[in-house]
N, C-alpha and C positions, 0 to 999 in steps of 0.2 A: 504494500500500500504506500499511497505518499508519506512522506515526511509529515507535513501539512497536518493530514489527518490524527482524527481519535478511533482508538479500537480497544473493545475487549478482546483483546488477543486470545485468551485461554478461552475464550467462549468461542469464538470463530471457526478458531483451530476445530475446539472441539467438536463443532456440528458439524465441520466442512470433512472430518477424518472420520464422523459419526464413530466419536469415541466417548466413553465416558469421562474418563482425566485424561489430561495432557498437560504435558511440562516439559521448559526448557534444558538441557544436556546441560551438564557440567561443563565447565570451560575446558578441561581436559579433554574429554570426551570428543565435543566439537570441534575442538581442533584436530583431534586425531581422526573421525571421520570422516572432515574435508580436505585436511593437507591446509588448512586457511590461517592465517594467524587471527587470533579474537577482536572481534570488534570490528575485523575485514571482513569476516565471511559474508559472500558475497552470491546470489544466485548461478552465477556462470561460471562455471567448474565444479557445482556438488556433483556428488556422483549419479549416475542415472539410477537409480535404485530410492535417491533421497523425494518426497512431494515436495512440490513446489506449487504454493497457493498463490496467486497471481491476480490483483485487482483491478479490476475490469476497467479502470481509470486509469492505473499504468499502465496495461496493456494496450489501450488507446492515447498513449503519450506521444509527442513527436521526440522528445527531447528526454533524455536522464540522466543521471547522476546518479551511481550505482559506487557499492567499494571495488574493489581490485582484488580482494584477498589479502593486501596488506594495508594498515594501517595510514601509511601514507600516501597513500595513492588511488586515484577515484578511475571510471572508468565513463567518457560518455558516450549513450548509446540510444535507440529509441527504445518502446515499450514492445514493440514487435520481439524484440531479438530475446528476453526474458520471457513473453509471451509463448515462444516457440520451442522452447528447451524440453528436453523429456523428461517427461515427470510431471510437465508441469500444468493447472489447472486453471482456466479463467472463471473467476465469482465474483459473484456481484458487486456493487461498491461496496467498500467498506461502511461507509454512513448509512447504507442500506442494513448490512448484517448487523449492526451495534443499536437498536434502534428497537 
């Protein structure tokens, strides 16, 4: 979702994985299932096996500002190119699912 935005996250997640709980990885963890350093992980390069939930407003973005996988370094790019990655899922807006 954007920056911008508000979301309940653990409720999104959860209806959109139709899970009961969900919870974010430990920093260890994420790092070592991406290859990403923390706080970069970045949609382009998880591994195809990871979901990837996709906000129907980024995915209709012309313009973005994504991480790189490392901390210093951004990546720009449009909504299409996240949009198209495997795994990954276009839903609603976000102000729509929080609501």
């Amino acid at each position: 979702m954007l920056g911008s935005d508000r979301l309940d996250v653990n409720s999104a997640v959860r209806k959109a994985l139709g899970a009961k709980k969900v919870s974010f990885a430990p920093m260890d963890i994420a790092v070592e299932l991406t290859g990403m350093e923390y706080g970069g992980i970045t949609p382009i390069g998880l591994p195809d096996s990871r979901p990837l939930l996709i906000d129907s407003v980024v995915a209709a973005a012309g313009h973005l500002v994504i991480g790189s996988g490392i901390r210093g370094s951004k990546i720009l790019t449009s909504g299409a190119a996240p949009a198209s990655l495997p795994g990954a899922e276009v839903l609603p807006p976000a102000k729509e699912q929080d609501q």
